[in-house]
C-alpha positions as CSV (number, residue, x, y, z in Angstrom):
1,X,-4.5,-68.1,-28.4
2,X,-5.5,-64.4,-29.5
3,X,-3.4,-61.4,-28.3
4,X,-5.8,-57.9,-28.1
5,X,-3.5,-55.0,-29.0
6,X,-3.7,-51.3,-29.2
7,X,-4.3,-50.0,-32.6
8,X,-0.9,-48.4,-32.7
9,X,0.6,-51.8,-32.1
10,X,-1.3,-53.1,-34.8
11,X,0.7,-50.5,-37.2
12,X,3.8,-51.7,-35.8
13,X,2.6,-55.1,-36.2
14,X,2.3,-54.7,-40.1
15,X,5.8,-52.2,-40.0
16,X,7.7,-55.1,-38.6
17,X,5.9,-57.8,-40.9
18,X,6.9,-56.1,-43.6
19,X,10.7,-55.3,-42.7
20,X,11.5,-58.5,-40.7
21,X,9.2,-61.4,-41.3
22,X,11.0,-64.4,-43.8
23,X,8.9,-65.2,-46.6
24,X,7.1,-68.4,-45.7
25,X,3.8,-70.2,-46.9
26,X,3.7,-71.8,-43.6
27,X,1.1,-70.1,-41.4
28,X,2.6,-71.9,-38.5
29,X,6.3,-70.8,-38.9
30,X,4.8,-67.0,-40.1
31,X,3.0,-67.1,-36.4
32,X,6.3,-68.2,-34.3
33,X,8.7,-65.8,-36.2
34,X,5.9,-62.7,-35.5
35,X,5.7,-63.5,-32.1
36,X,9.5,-63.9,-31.5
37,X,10.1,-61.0,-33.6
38,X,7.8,-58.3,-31.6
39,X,8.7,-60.0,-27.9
40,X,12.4,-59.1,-29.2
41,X,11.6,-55.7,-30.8
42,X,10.0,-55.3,-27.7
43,X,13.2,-55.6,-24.9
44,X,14.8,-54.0,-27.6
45,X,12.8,-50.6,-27.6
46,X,12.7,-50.8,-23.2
47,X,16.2,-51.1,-23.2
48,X,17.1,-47.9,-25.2
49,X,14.3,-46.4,-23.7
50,X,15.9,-47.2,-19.9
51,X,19.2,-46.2,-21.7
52,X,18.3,-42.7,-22.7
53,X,17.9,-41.7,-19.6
54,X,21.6,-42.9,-17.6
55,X,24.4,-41.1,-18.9
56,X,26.4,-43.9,-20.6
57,X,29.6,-41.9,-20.7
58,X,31.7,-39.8,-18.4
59,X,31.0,-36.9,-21.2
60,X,27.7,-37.0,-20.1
61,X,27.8,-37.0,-16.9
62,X,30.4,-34.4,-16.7
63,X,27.9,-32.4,-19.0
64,X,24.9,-33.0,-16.2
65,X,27.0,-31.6,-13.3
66,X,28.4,-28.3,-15.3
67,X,24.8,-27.4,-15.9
68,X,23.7,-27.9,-12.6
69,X,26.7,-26.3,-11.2
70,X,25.3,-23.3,-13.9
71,X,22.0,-23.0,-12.2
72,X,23.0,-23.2,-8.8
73,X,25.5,-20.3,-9.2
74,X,22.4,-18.4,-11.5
75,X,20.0,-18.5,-8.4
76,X,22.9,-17.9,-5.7
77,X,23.7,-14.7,-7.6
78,X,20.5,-13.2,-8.4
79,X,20.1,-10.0,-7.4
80,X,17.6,-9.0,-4.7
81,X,16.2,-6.0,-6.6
82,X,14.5,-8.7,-9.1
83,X,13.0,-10.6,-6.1
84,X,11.4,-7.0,-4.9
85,X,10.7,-5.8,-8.2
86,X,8.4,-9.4,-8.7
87,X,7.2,-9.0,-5.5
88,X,5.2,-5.7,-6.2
89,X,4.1,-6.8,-9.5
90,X,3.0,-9.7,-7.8
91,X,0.6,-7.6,-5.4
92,X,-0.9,-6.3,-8.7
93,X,-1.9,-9.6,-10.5
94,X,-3.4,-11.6,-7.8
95,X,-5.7,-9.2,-7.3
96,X,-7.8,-7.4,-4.0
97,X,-8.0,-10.2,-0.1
98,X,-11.0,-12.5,-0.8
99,X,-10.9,-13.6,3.0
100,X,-9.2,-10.6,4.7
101,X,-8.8,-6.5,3.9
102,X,-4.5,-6.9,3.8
103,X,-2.0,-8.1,1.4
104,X,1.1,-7.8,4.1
105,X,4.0,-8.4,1.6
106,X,6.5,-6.9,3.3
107,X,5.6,-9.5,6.0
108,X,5.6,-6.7,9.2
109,X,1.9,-6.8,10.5
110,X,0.9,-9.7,13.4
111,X,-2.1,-12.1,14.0
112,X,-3.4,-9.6,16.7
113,X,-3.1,-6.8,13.7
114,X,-5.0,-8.7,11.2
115,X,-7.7,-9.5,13.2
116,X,-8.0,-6.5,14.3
117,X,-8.4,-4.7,10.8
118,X,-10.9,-7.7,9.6
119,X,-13.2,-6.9,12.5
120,X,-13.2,-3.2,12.1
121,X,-12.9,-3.0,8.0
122,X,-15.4,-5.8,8.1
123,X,-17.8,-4.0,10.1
124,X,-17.5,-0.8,8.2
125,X,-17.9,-2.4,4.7
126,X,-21.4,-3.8,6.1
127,X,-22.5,-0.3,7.2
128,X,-21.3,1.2,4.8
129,X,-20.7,-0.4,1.7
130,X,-16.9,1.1,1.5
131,X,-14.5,-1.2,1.3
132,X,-10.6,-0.8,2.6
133,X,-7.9,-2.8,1.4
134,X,-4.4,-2.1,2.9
135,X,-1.2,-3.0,1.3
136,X,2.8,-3.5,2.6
137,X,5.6,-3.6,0.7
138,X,9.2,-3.4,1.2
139,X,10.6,-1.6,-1.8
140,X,9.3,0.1,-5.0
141,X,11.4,-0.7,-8.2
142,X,9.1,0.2,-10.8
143,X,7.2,3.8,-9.7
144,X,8.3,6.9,-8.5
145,X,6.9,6.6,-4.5
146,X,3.7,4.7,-3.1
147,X,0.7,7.9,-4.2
148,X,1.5,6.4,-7.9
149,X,1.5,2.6,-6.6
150,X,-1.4,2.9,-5.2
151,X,-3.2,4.4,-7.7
152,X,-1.9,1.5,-10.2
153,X,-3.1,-0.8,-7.5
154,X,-6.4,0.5,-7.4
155,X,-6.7,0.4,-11.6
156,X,-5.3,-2.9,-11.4
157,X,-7.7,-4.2,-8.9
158,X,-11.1,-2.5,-9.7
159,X,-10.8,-1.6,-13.7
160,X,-14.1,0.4,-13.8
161,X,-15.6,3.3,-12.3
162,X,-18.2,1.1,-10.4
163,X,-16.1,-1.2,-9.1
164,X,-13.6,0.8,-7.6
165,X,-16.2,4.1,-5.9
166,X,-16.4,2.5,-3.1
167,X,-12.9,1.7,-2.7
168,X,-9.8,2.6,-0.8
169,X,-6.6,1.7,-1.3
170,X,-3.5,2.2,1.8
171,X,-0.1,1.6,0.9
172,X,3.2,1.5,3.1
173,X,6.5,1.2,2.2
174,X,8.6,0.2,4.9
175,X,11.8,0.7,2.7
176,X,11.0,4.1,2.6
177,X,8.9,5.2,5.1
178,X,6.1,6.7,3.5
179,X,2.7,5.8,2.6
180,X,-0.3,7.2,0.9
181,X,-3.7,6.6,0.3
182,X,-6.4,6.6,-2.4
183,X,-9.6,5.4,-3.8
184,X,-12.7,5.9,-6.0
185,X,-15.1,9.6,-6.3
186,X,-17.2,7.5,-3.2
187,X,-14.8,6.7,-0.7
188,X,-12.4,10.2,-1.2
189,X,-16.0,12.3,-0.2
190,X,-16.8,9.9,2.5
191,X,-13.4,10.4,3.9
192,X,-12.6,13.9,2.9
193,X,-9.2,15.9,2.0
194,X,-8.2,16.7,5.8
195,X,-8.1,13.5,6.9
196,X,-6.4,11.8,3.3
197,X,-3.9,14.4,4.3
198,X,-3.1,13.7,7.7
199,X,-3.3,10.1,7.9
200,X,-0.4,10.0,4.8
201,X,1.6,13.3,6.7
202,X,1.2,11.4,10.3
203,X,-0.3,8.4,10.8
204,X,2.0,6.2,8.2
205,X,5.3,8.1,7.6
206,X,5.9,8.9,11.8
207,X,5.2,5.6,13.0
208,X,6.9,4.0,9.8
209,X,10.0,5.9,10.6
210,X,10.3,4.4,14.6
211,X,9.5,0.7,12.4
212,X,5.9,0.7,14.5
213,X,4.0,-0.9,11.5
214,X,1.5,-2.2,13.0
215,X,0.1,0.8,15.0
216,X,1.1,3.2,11.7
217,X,-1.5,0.6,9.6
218,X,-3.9,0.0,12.8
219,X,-4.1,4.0,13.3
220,X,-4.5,4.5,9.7
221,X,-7.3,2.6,9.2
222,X,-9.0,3.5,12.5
223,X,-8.7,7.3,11.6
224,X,-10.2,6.2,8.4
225,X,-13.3,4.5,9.8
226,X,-13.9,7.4,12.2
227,X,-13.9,9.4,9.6
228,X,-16.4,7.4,7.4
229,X,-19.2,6.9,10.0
230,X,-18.7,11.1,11.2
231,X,-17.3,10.6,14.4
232,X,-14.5,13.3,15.5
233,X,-11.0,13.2,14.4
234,X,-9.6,10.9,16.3
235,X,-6.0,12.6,15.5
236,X,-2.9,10.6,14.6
237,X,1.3,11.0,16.5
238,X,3.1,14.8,15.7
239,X,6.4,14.1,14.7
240,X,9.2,14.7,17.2
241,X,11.0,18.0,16.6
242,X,14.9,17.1,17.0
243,X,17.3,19.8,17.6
244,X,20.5,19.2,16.3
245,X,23.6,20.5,19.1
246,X,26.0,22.2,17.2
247,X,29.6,21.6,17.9
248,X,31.0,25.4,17.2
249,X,31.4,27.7,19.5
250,X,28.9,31.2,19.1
251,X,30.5,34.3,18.5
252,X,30.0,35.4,22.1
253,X,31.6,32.4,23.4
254,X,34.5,33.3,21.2
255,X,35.2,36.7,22.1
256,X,34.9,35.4,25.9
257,X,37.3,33.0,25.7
258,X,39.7,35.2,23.5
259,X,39.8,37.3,26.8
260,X,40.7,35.0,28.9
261,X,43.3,33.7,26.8
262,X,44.8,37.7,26.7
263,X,44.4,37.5,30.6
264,X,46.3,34.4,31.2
265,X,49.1,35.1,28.4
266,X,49.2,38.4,29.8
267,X,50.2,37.2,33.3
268,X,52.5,34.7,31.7
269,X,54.5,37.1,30.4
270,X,54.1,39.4,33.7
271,X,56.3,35.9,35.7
272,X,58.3,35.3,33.1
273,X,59.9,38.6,32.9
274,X,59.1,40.9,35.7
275,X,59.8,38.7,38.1
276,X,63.8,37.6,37.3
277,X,64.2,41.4,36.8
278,X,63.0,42.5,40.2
279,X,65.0,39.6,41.9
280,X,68.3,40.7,40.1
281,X,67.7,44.5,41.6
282,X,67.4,42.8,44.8
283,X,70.5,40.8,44.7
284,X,72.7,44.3,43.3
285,X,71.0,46.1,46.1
286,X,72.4,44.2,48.3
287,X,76.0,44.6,47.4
């Protein structure tokens, strides 16, 4: 009976008839010892294949755990600045939403908000061919504050001049509470400088500061649209002027109390003195 063999077992085949076979004339006795010899080659190779892989000694598997007690204590202790600092390069290399206009990495806008912006953004990009992307992070590790983020975001995502006109970038950092906004020759004239302005002195930074992320990025992009399409401004929160109480006293305050203080050490002094004198001219009278 034949036996069909890969051709690599064929080179083994002639390996092991040349190292192990007996020298024989008999073709029978050649054919037993080649089959015995590869069925026995065979276990032989499986069982330091299953071998290599369970630790046979204590060495090893004392070995095993150390390493794995190594990594475990690597990732416990990593510090969270790496995480953040791959997190924003993150936002860079996967490139602009396909199926919505927000990358929320810092993970602070809702379903509601979302929607929201994909109906409106959505609606403006078919009008008017200008598309708005907006972007969340928690902290910036490797640029100054979010204007030069965003401007690496929009290089990043639209390389050449006619792929990023008609596109705006929005950036928050929730870390720091400030945003900023940019975008291509197209979408900065359709906009214009007054609004740019306020939506990054307002809209982001006020609302950012009172953690109201959602109405900060909603707003924004509102503001933005209105803008766009040459409604009126539709204006964005002032920020809230906070006077600070003082705990010193004014100078007025001082001097008032100062005579008050005279007035009451005066009369003090009046009791303490006075008084015993004219009671002890009483008492001599007397006698």
């Amino acid at each position: 009976m034949e036996t069909i063999l890969a051709p690599h077992s064929f080179s083994s085949l002639f390996n092991l008839k040349q190292h192990c076979f007996p020298k024989t004339n008999s073709i029978t006795t050649l054919t037993n010892t080649k089959t015995t010899t590869i069925s026995c080659n065979l276990k032989k190779d499986t069982n330091t294949f299953f071998k290599s892989l369970v630790p046979t000694t204590n060495t090893n598997w004392l070995t095993n755990g150390l390493a794995a007690l190594a990594i475990s204590l690597a990732l416990n202790f990593t510090p969270v600045s790496a995480t953040a600092f791959a997190s924003e390069f993150n936002v860079l290399n996967d490139g602009p939403p396909k199926d919505s206009y927000v990358v929320d990495d810092a993970g602070v806008l809702s379903r509601v908000t979302r929607a929201d912006l994909k109906n409106l953004l959505s609606d403006l990009e078919y009008r008017k061919k200008i598309r708005i992307n907006f972007v969340t992070v928690r902290k910036l590790t490797s640029k100054a504050d979010a204007f030069e983020y965003a401007d690496q975001v929009l290089e990043r995502w639209y390389p050449t001049l006619e792929e990023g006109n008609n596109k705006g970038i929005v950036v928050l950092v929730t870390s720091q509470k400030e945003g900023a906004v940019t975008g291509g020759p197209e979408f900065i004239k359709a906009v214009g400088d007054t609004v740019l302005d306020a939506t990054v002195s307002q809209n982001l930074p006020v609302l950012a500061t009172d953690e109201k992320y959602n109405e900060a990025i909603f707003s924004t992009a509102k503001r933005l649209a209105a803008a766009i399409d040459g409604l009126p401004d539709p204006g964005g929160p002032q920020a809230k002027e906070t006077k600070r109480e003082s705990n010193f006293k004014t100078k007025e305050e001082t001097a008032e109390k100062r005579d008050q203080f005279t007035l009451v050490v005066g009369g003090l002094l009046v009791i303490a003195f006075i008084v015993p004198m004219a009671q002890y001219y009483a008492y001599v009278s007397k006698k």
